[in-house]
Every structure is written in C-alpha cells, then in structure tokens.
C-alpha positions, 0 to 999 in steps of 0.5 A, a space after each residue: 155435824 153442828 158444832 158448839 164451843 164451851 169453856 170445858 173447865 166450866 163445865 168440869 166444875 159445873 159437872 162435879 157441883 151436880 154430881 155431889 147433889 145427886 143421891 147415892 142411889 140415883 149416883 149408881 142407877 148406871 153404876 161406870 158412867 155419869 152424866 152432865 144435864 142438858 146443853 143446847 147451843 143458845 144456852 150456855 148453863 147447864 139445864 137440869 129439864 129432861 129432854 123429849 125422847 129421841 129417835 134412831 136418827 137424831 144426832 145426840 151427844 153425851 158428857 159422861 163424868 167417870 173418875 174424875 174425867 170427862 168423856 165425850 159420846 157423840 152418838 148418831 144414829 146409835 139408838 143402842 147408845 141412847 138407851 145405853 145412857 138412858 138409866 138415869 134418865 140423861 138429858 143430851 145435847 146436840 154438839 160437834 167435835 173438832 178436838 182430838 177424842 180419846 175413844 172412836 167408836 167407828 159404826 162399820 170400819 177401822 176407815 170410818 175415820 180418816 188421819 187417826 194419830 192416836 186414842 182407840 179405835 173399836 175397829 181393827 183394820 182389814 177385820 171386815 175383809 177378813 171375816 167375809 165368808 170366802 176369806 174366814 173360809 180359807 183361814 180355816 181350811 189353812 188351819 184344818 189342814 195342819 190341825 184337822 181334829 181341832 178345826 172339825 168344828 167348821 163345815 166343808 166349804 167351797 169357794 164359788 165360782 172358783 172352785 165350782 168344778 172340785 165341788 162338783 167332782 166331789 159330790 158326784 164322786 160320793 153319790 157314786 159310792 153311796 147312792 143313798 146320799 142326800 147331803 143338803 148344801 147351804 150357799 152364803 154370798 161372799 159379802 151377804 149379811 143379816 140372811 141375804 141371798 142364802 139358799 139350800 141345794 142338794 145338788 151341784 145343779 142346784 146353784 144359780 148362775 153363777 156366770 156373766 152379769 149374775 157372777 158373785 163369790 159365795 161359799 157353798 158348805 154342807 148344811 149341818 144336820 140333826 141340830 139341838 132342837 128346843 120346843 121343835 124349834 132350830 136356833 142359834 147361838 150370837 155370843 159376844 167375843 172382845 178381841 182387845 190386842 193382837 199382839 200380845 193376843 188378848 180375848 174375852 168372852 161375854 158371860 151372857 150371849 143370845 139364842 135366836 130361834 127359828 119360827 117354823 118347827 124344824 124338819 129334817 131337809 127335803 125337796 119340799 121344804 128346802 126353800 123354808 127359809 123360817 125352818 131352817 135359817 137362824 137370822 133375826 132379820 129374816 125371821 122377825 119378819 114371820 107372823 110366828 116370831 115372838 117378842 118376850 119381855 121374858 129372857 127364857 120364851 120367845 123368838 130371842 132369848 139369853 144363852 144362859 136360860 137355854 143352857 139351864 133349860 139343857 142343864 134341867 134334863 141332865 146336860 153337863 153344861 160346863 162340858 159345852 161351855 168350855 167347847 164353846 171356848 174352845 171354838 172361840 180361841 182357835 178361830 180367833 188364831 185363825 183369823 189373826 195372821 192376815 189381820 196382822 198384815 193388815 195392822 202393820 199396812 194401814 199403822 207401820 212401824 214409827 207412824 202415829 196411829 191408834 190402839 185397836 179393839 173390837 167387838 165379834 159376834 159369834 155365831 154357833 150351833 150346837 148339834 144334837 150331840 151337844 157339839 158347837 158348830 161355827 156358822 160364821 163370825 160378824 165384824 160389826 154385831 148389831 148392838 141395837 136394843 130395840 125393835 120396830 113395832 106397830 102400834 096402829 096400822 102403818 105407824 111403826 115405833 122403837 120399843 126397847 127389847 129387855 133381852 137384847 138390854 140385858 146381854 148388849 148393854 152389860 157387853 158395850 159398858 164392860 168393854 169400855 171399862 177395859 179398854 179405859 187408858 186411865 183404869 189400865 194405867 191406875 189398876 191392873 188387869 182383870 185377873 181371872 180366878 183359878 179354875 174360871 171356866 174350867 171343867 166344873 165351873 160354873 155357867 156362864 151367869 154367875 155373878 164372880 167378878 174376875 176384877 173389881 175397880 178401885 169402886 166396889 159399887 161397879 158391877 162386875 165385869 161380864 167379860 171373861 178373859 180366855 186368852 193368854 189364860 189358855 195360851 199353854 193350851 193353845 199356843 201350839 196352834 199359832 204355826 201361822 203366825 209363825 209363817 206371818 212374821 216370815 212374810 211381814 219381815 220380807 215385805 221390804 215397803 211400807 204400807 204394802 201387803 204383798 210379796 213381789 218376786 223380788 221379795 219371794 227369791 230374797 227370802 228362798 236365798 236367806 233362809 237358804 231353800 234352794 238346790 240343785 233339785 229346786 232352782 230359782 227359775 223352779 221358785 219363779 215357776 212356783 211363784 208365778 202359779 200361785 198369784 196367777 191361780 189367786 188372781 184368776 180367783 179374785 178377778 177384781 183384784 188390783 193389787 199385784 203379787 203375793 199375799 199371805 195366803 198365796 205365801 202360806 200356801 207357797 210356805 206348805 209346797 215347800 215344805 212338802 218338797 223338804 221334808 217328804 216322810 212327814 206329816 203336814 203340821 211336822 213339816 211345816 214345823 220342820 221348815 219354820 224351825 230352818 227358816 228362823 234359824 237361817 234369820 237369826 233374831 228380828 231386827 229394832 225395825 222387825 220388832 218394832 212391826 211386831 209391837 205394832 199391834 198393840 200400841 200403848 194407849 197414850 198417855 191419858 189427859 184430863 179430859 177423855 173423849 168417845 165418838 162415834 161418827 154419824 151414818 154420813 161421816 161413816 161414808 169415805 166419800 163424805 170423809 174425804 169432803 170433810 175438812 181435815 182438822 175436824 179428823 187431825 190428831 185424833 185346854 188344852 180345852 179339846 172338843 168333846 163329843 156329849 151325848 145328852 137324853 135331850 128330847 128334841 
C-alpha cells in the first residue's frame, strides 16, 4: 500500500476554503459527506481536475469533510465505494495510512485487520463462522425447540454427513405412511456462497458422496413449496439488516430491500426439472449468467427490482402489505436473538474484558421467501452482503465493462451512508439517537418507502435515515425469547481463561457444584458421563476441530438434559426456565470481572478526535498471511409481532 505524508492542518484549511466556494446545490448533491479535490503524491496542493474513471481494482482513497471533521476512506477494490462517493463528481488520490483510523470497514472479517485497539469495526467476530449454514442450523433448532411456533419460519434441516443416517430414517419412515409423498430436498454446502454446489434431491439416495475425499458438511432442508410467484417468475427477497450493538442488542432494518428473480418460469419440482437451477434457485450470481436475466434501469421490471415496487405490486391486488412487513420484522428480531449467544462468546474471546479493542457493527443480508399464502420464510443469512452497484456487461465481443445498476444505487447506497451516520462517534456524542415514531411499522403503517425520517441531524438538509430501528423498540415483544442468552451468561461466567470459548470438565463440575445440581440420583461421575458424551458426540461431528472441550451449543445442549432430569412434568421452554431461575439464584448477582464481560459487547466508542478516519483494507491486506508479513505499526493502535398466516387472491 503506497504511503503519502501532508501537513493534515493544511489540508483542514484547504478543505474548508473550497467548501465555502462551492454551491449550496452542488454542497448537497450527497447531501452527509463532502469531498476534498485531488492529491497526488508529486503534488503538494490540492488539484480542483477530475480524475479519469477508476476501475474495481484500482487503489483509491477519499478525504471526506463531515461536520467539521475529516474522514479518511481508503478504498480498494470497493467499486461500491467509488460510486458511493461518486455524486459530486470526487476527484481520488492514491494514498496509505499508518495513523490510527476511526472506522475499519473490514471486506470479509472482523481479522481483516489485526491489533485493533480501538475505533469501529464493520465486522463482529465469530459473525462468518456463525451464519455459516450448519452452525445458523443448530442456532435455530436450539430456538425451535423452546419456541416451536415462533421459529416455524425456517425449514427442517439436517446436518450432513453427521446426521445422514436420522435424515434417512425420517424420510423412509414418512414414505411408509404416506406413500403419496414427493417432498423435494435443497442441500446447501456448509460454507457454499453465491449458489455454489446446491442441488435438489427427492430421496435420501439422491445425495453425492459424501464419504472419503469427497466429504464435506452441508445442510440438506425441505425445499419450500408453492412460493408467491410474480410474472410466473419465483424470487426472493435480500433485505438489509444493521446489527449496531450486542449488548444492549440494537437492530435496524433498511426501509427498502431487493427482490432477485429467477429467469425461468416456475414449475412445481419434479424428476424433470429438479436440475433447473434458473427455476428454481434465487442466486443473482447464478441467474445473471442466464440468456433470460434482465438488466432494468427500472426499479419495478427486470431480473433485480426494489422490495418496495413488488410490495405495491401485492398491495394492487388487495394484500394487507403491513401484515407481511411486520412478519418480515418478526422473522428478522428472533433470528437476530438466535444467533446472538454464540457470538457473544465469540466477543468476549477475540475483545476480553480490561483489553483495548474496538466497537463492533455490521451489515446482514436477509434472505427470505414469501410462500403463496403470504409467509416469509428464512432461506439463510450473509455476513458480508455484496454492496456492489455495478454489473459486468459486454459491450463488444469479448470486452467486458462495470456499468452501474440504478436498482442496486438505490437501495445499497441509502443502506452504506445511513450506517455510517449512525454509527459516527461524534453525531452519538452530539445528538440523540434516532428515535422511532409511535406506531412506526406497526399494524397499519406504512410500507417500507415512505419518506418519515425516525430522526433528523442537527442539518435539516441530511436526507432521512433508511434505516428503522426494530429493537429494543419491540423488546417487550420479544425479550421472552432470550432464554439463551440467559444459558450464554452461565457459560461465559464459568469459562475461567481469557481468550477461551470452551468448558473443560473442570469448569463444567465447578458449575454443576455452585448452582448445586447434583444428588444422589445424579453424580459427579453421572456429570462426567454426560460430559464426556456430549463433546466426544461434537467432536465426531466437527472432525477438523482442534480445540478441546465444551462449547455452547454442547453446554445448551448439556443445560436441556439437565433440565429435563429436573423438572420432568414440564414442557421444554418451562423447564428450562425452571433451571435458569435455580442456577442464577444459587450465583447471586455477577461480579465487577462479569459484569465487565457482559459490557463488552458494546464498548463505548472513544472519545472523538479532531480528525476522523475510515479504512478499508485492500483485497491483499484482507488476507492473514499478508497481515502477518505486514509491519505491525501500520495496524497499531487503531409484537409481540406473531407470524400470521394471510391469504391473498394473488394470481400466480
């Protein structure tokens, strides 16, 4: 990365000069953030030229004024970021960064960058591993298990080649009673992205080796049925979710989202067409590559359109949109709680307790589908979304250029600048927090385009903020979900060594002997038995696992037994209860240490300089190997909303 030293006060000033030339109108073409001209490393003033267009791989960085503070925006290889700052035509410069940033905006990982001590980071740690299809999976079985009403929004799932033989004793068993049955089956690889290697089965048999060389996890689900079809077209839907806290936990959905649409007209799955992939998968990146996809400037035609267009399209033919909207909220805060214990863990072992670190915060992608009764269903989540808002297109045989969709501007541009906004130390420190309006996607409210702000910046010219803060606002709602969090805060308060996230049996007999669970009828060999079968069970299921001992979902697991054992003339979710209410009680309220673990979730970003900085890494120093050659100084110091079944007189 090429580096360029300027006298920064210098630049201050030069900034602020050209920002009283400009025009009010031209001040406010992108109306949050400002721009400084070009600077290149042989001159030393500022250059008001434009500069030729740039390319997706071309390393570029960005001075961007914001009231009255300076932010740095290193891109490369961000072409989303290129155009993002593109309105007001800003010139870029080449330019390094060995000073501490204010904002990291990581393109994969929270370990994009090593030995952050402090700023913000667009990535949680442990997010990747935790929305890969196996471990979401088991976060969701765990939750229906205790809820199974509320979490009906997620398909059956099997976890190969681990549970290869239950799936095959199910279905067989199902055949045998109805004979009739031609369930069809999806298989996702474990850590498959953009529609790789997915296939549909109707049989067990069907599946691909999955033995020797040729193993690999995946999930195999039932492939959901009779979908809401538009044009005789299947699609989905990628809604944009901002997880900006764990603890307290904070989410905001993005007012506007995209449906992508399959280019092959839909049919019901047989043997025939079980291998159309452009039937029945959803994937741009599969479906772009069909002779059928269709680029639009449009946001209501085409293979890539805006949520809200489809949604007016269904509200045309009599759907009660605000019925599916605030299913679709729903669905969005009790995955959110699902996934939130594990990654919890995660925090406290890559940020403990008293260690310099960051604030964490990132962008989800939502995929759902809505069947034709009108019910989202969860098909899974994406920890790193693509913000691109540009395709590839040919213009002469063989000669491929980037032109910039107006769809994907629309809804990911609104999305990267209004999480900047509230994630900006100085507006948290200067401004409340967007407040939501009573009844703010409520029964009744409007659909997800309207143009209420739920806060307005000390600037009345900032447009208004697309996203909507769902939670805490529902918490009341929701909170009674959080029964895992509840079992996390047992785990993480006897995990005893920093960095770790896993029980030994020490730790497990310690914390069956303080919140008093054994007896006569259930030992402490019978707790070592219990423990030495659920992590030898874990370990047989996660072959590549080096690391030893319990983790939470062993623990969760583990937690359920016991309470079962306890509390036999009770249902699941009460037992559990039951046990939690015994355990915390037998604790007594968490120590300075504990409580210290449970606010490190949500670091308070510290206290604001002058100057503010945002960096994304290049596509090399996104690599560990190439962070580890890196030098060291150049990293340092940096409701209840229930699910409702409508039925809509929607022609498919």
């Amino acid at each position: 990365m090429k580096m360029l030293r300027f006298n920064m006060g210098k630049l201050i000033r030069t900034v602020r000069r050209q920002r009283r030339r400009m025009t009010t109108r031209s001040r406010f073409l992108f109306r949050p953030l400002l721009f400084v001209p070009h600077l290149t490393p042989s001159s030393p003033q500022l250059e008001q030229t434009h500069p030729p267009p740039l390319t997706p791989t071309e390393e570029t960085a960005f001075l961007v004024y914001k009231n009255r503070n300076l932010f740095l925006i290193n891109c490369s290889g961000h072409l989303m970021c290129l155009l993002l700052f593109s309105p007001l035509c800003c010139p870029q410069f080449p330019l390094g960064r060995r000073a501490p940033c204010d904002i990291y905006w990581h393109g994969v990982s929270f370990h994009d960058n090593e030995n952050i001590v402090s700023g913000l980071v667009n990535k949680f740690p442990g997010m990747v591993e935790m929305l890969r299809k196996i471990n979401l999976s088991r976060a969701m079985r765990t939750m229906q298990e205790l809820f199974p009403e509320e979490y009906n929004f997620y398909p059956r799932s099997w976890i190969l080649p681990e549970e290869y033989r239950l799936f095959s004793a199910q279905i067989r068993l199902l055949k045998e009673k109805d004979t009739t049955m031609n369930t069809t089956f999806i298989v996702k690889p474990d850590g498959g992205s953009q529609g790789d290697g997915i296939y549909l089965i109707r049989d067990p048999s069907d599946l691909k080796p999955m033995v020797g060389s040729q193993a690999k996890q995946a999930v195999v689900q039932e492939y959901i049925p009779k979908p809401l079809l538009i044009d005789k077209l299947k699609f989905d839907i990628r809604l944009y979710v901002l997880i900006k806290s764990l603890e307290p936990l904070e989410i905001y959905i993005a007012k506007e989202g995209l449906t992508r649409f399959c280019t092959e007209p839909y049919q019901e799955p047989s043997q025939k067409n079980l291998s159309h992939v452009f039937m029945h998968l959803t994937n741009y990146s599969l479906n772009v590559h069909s002779g059928n996809f269709v680029h639009s400037d449009s946001q209501s035609t085409g293979s890539k359109r805006t949520l809200s267009s489809v949604l007016y399209r269904l509200a045309a033919k009599g759907v009660d949109i605000n019925w599916v909207w605030s299913d679709i909220i729903a669905l969005v805060i009790k995955t959110s709680i699902a996934v939130v214990p594990e990654l919890k863990v995660y925090y406290q072992a890559d940020i403990p307790p008293g260690k310099p670190g960051p604030t964490c915060f990132q962008i989800l992608g939502f995929d759902i589908l809505l069947t034709k009764n009108l019910k989202p269903m969860l098909l899974e989540v994406n920890a790193s979304p693509s913000m691109r808002i540009e395709h590839e297109q040919e213009v002469a045989p063989g000669v491929f250029e980037y032109v910039p969709s107006p769809v994907d501007k629309e809804v990911k541009v609104d999305v990267i600048r209004d999480t900047l906004r509230l994630m900006d130390p100085l507006n948290k420190e200067s401004r409340p927090s967007p407040q939501l309006k009573a009844g703010e996607f409520e029964h009744g409210d409007e659909i997800p385009v309207d143009s209420e702000s739920q806060g307005r910046s000390p600037d009345e010219n900032l447009p208004s903020l697309c996203l909507k803060q769902v939670y805490p606002k529902y918490s009341k709602e929701f909170n009674y979900l959080r029964l895992v969090e509840r079992i996390t805060a047992l785990f993480i308060r006897f995990l005893g060594v920093k960095d770790n996230m896993r029980l030994g049996p020490t730790a497990f007999r310690t914390f069956i002997r303080t919140c008093k669970l054994s007896n006569s009828n259930f030992t402490m060999a019978s707790v070592d038995v219990l423990y030495i079968n659920i992590t030898r069970r874990r370990s047989c299921a996660i072959p590549d696992s080096r690391e030893a001992g319990m983790g939470l979902q062993a623990f969760v697991e583990a937690f359920f037994y016991l309470a079962s054992r306890r509390f036999k003339l009770l249902v699941l979710k009460e037992q559990v209860v039951s046990l939690l209410s015994l355990c915390e009680a037998q604790l007594g309220p968490p120590t300075s240490v504990e409580d210290r673990r449970s606010l490190s979730c949500s670091r308070a970003p510290p206290r604001a300089a002058r100057t503010q900085t945002l960096c994304l890494p290049d596509a090399q120093s996104s690599s560990p190997a190439t962070q580890r050659r890196a030098t060291s100084h150049d990293y340092r110091l940096h409701q209840k909303l229930k699910p409702r079944t409508l039925r809509a007189n929607v022609e498919n």
